[in-house]
Structures are given as structure tokens and as C-alpha cells.
ZAMARGU-4260 file (C-alpha; in steps of 0.2 Angstrom, whole numbers, plus 5000, padded with zeros to 4 digits):
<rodrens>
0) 4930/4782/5161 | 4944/4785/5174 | 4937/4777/5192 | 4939/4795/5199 | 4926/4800/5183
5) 4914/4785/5187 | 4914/4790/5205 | 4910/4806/5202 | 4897/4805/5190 | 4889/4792/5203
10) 4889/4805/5218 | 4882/4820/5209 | 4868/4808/5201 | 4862/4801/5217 | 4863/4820/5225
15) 4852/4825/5210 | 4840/4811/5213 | 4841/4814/5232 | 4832/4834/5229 | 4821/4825/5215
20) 4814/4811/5225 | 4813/4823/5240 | 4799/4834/5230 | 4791/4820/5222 | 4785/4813/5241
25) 4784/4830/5253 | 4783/4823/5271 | 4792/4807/5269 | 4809/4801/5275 | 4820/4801/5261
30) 4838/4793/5265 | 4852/4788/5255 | 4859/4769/5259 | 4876/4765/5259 | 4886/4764/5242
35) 4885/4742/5244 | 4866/4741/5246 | 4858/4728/5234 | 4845/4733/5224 | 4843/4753/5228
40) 4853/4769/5233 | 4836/4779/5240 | 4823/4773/5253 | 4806/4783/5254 | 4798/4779/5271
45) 4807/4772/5287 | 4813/4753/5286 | 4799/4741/5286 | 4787/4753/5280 | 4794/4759/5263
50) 4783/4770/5255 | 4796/4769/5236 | 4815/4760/5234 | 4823/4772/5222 | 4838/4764/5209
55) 4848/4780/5203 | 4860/4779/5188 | 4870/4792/5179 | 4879/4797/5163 | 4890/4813/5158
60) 4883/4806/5139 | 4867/4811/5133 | 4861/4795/5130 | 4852/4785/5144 | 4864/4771/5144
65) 4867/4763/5159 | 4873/4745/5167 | 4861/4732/5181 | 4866/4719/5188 | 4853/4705/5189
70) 4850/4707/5208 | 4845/4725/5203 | 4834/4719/5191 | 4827/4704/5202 | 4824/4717/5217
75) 4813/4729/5204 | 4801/4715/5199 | 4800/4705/5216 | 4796/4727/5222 | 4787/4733/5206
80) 4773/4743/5217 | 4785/4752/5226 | 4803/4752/5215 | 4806/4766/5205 | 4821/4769/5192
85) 4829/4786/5187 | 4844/4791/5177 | 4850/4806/5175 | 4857/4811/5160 | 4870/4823/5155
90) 4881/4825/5170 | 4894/4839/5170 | 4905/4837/5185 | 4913/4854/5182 | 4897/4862/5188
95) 4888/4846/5196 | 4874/4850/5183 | 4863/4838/5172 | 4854/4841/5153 | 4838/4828/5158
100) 4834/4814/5168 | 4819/4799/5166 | 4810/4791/5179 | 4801/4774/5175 | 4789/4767/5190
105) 4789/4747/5192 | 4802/4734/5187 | 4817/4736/5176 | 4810/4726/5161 | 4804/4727/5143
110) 4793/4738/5137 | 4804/4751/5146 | 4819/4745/5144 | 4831/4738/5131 | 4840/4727/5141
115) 4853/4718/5134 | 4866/4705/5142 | 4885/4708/5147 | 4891/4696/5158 | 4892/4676/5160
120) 4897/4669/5176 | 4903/4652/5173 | 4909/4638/5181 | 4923/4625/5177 | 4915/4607/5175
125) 4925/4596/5181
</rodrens>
């Protein structure tokens, strides 16, 4: 996908997520972090007393298919209690729609994931 697409898909997701997470937790703060922030795009609750750390992805496919970096993983098991995962599935940019989304509470991790490795770092041995 072009980076314009990828972007794109990104924003309308986390909006998405944004009016989702909003009714699941009536009351609470719920604010975006910055594009750069390790391990979560939403925060429930005020900073120190985080109520739920939200990790949004998205797809225009209609398969839930998505990449994580190991820091994302690491920061759902070190926050299991309070980390919830959701992808939204389906975007259509056209009209910032979406056919599904899935929401899975605690770590990414198997049973509710098939994760799958990408990427080595590696290091030159001298």
C-alpha cells in the first residue's frame, strides 16, 4: 500500500476505535497519544491512573491481518489487566467506513493470536 494509503487507513481506524472505546468506558477520559507512543494509541483514565491502554490497528482487507513490534507485544503482557487490542477491519477510506472490528482483552499472545515472526535485527560479529 502507497504511504498516503497506510496513513490513512491508520487515522480512520484509531477515529473508529476513538468512538468505540469512548462507549465501552462512559465517564472516563479517553485520549489519543501521539503517533510515536510505544505500546498504545488510546489511554482510558488520566496518566498514573489508567483505567485501559488501547493498541488500535487497521486493514482496508477483510482479513484481520495486522503487524507488532515486540515492544507492543512486551507492553500488552507486562499490562495484561488493563491492555486491550482492537482491529478494525474493512476500512473504506472513500467513506471513512468499516465491515467489522475484534476486540481481544489482555496480552497479544497465543491462544488469541497467531503471531508469526518478520523481522531479525542482527549484529555484525566482529
Amino acid at each position: 500500500a502507497s504511504p498516503e494509503k497506510t496513513k490513512a487507513v491508520e487515522e480512520i481506524s484509531v477515529e473508529i476505535a476513538m468512538g468505540l472505546v469512548e462507549a465501552w468506558f462512559p465517564g472516563e477520559l479517553v485520549e489519543e497519544m501521539p503517533h510515536n507512543n510505544p505500546g498504545f494509541d488510546i489511554r482510558v483514565g488520566t496518566p498514573g491512573h489508567e483505567v485501559a491502554f488501547v493498541e488500535v490497528k487497521g486493514t482496508s482487507m477483510s482479513t484481520p491481518g495486522f503487524y507488532v513490534s515486540e515492544r507492543e507485544i512486551q507492553f500488552s503482557i507486562e499490562n495484561s489487566d488493563r491492555y486491550i487490542f482492537v482491529m478494525v477491519v474493512g476500512i473504506d477510506i472513500e467513506d471513512r467506513s468499516y465491515q467489522r472490528y475484534v476486540r481481544r482483552n489482555g496480552p497479544v499472545e497465543e491462544p488469541g493470536f497467531d503471531l508469526v515472526p518478520r523481522q531479525w535485527r542482527g549484529l555484525v560479529v566482529e
